[in-house]
C-alpha positions as CSV (number, residue, x, y, z in Angstrom):
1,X,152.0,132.8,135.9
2,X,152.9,130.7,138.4
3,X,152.0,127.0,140.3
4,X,152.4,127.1,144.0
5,X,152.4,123.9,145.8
6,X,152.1,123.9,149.6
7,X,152.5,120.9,151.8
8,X,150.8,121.6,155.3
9,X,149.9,119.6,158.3
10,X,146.1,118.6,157.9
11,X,144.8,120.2,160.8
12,X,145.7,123.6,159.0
13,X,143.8,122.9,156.5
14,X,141.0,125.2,157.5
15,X,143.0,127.6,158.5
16,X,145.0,127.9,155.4
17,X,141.7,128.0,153.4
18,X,140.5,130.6,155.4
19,X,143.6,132.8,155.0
20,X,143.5,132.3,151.4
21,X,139.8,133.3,151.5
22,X,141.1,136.5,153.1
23,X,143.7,137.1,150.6
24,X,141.0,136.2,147.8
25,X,142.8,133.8,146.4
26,X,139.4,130.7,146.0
27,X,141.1,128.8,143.0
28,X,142.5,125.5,144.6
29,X,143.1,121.9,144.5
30,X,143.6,120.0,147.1
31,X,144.6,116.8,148.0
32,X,145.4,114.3,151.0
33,X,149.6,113.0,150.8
34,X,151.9,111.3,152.7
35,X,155.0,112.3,152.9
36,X,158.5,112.6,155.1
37,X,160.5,116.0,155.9
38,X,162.9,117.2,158.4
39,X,160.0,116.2,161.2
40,X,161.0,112.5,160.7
41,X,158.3,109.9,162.1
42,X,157.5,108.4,165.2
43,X,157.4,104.6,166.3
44,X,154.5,102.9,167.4
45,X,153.5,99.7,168.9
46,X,151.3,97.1,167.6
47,X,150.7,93.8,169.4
48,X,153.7,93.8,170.5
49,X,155.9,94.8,167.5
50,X,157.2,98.0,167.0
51,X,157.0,99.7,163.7
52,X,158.7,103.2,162.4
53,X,155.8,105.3,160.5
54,X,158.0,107.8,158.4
55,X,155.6,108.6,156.0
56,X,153.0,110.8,157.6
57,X,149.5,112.2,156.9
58,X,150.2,115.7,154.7
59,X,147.4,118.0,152.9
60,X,149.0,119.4,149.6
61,X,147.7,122.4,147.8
62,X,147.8,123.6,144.1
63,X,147.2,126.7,143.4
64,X,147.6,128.3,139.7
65,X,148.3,132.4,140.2
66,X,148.9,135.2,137.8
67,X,152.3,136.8,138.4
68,X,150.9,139.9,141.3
69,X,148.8,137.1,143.2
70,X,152.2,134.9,144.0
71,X,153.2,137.1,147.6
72,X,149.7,137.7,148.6
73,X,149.2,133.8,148.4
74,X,152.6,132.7,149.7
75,X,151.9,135.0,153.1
76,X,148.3,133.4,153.2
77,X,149.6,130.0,153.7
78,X,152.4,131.1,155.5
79,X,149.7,132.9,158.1
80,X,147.4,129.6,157.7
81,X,149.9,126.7,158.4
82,X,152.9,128.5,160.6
83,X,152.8,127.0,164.1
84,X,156.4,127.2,164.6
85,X,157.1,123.6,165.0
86,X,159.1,121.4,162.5
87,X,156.8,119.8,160.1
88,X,154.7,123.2,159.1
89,X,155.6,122.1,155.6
90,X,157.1,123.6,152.8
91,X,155.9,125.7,150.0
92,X,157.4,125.8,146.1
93,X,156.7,128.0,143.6
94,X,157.3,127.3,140.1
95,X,157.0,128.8,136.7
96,X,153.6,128.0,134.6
97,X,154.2,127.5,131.1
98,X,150.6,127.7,130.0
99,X,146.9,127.6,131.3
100,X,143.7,126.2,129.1
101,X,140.1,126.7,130.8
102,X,138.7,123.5,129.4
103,X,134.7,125.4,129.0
104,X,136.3,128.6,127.0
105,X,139.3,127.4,125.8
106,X,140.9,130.9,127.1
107,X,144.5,130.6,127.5
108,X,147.0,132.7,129.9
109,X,146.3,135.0,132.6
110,X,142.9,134.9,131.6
111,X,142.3,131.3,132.0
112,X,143.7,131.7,135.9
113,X,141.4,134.3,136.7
């Protein structure tokens, strides 16, 4: 099992959904972030002072996957976020120790689904 954590740029965010739809992966969380990368920030003015915004708007994903799901949703997001600009994000991919479905109490591959 495995948790993979995407950070995209928001206006992917249907588009990654709707790759991951295609790839039937429809277990998710996600959330709104703020964060810095490699695509730096940009300065902007306000009244007359200038301010450096290097924390910028983000949408981060979570998605729990049994071991055979991990490629097929990797190239999802890949296919919903690439624009070929810096800032398309990142993903991260790490090992899963243990899943509980709180209704069942299942445990494992099971509890994924």
């Amino acid at each position: 099992m495995k948790l993979i954590i995407a950070i995209v740029q928001p206006e992917k965010l249907t588009d990654v959904k709707q790759a991951l739809s295609e790839a039937n992966v429809g277990k998710m969380t996600v959330s709104n972030v703020i964060g810095c990368g490699s695509q730096g920030g940009y300065t902007e003015s306000y009244r007359g002072a200038f301010t450096e915004v290097n924390l910028l708007d983000k949408v981060r994903f979570e998605i729990a996957v049994n071991d055979d799901f991990v490629k097929p949703t990797v190239d999802a997001i890949i296919k919903g976020a690439r624009t070929g600009n810096i800032g398309d994000g990142k993903i991260f991919i790490v090992p899963l120790e243990e899943c509980i479905r709180v209704r069942t109490g299942e445990t494992g591959k099971v509890a994924i689904g």
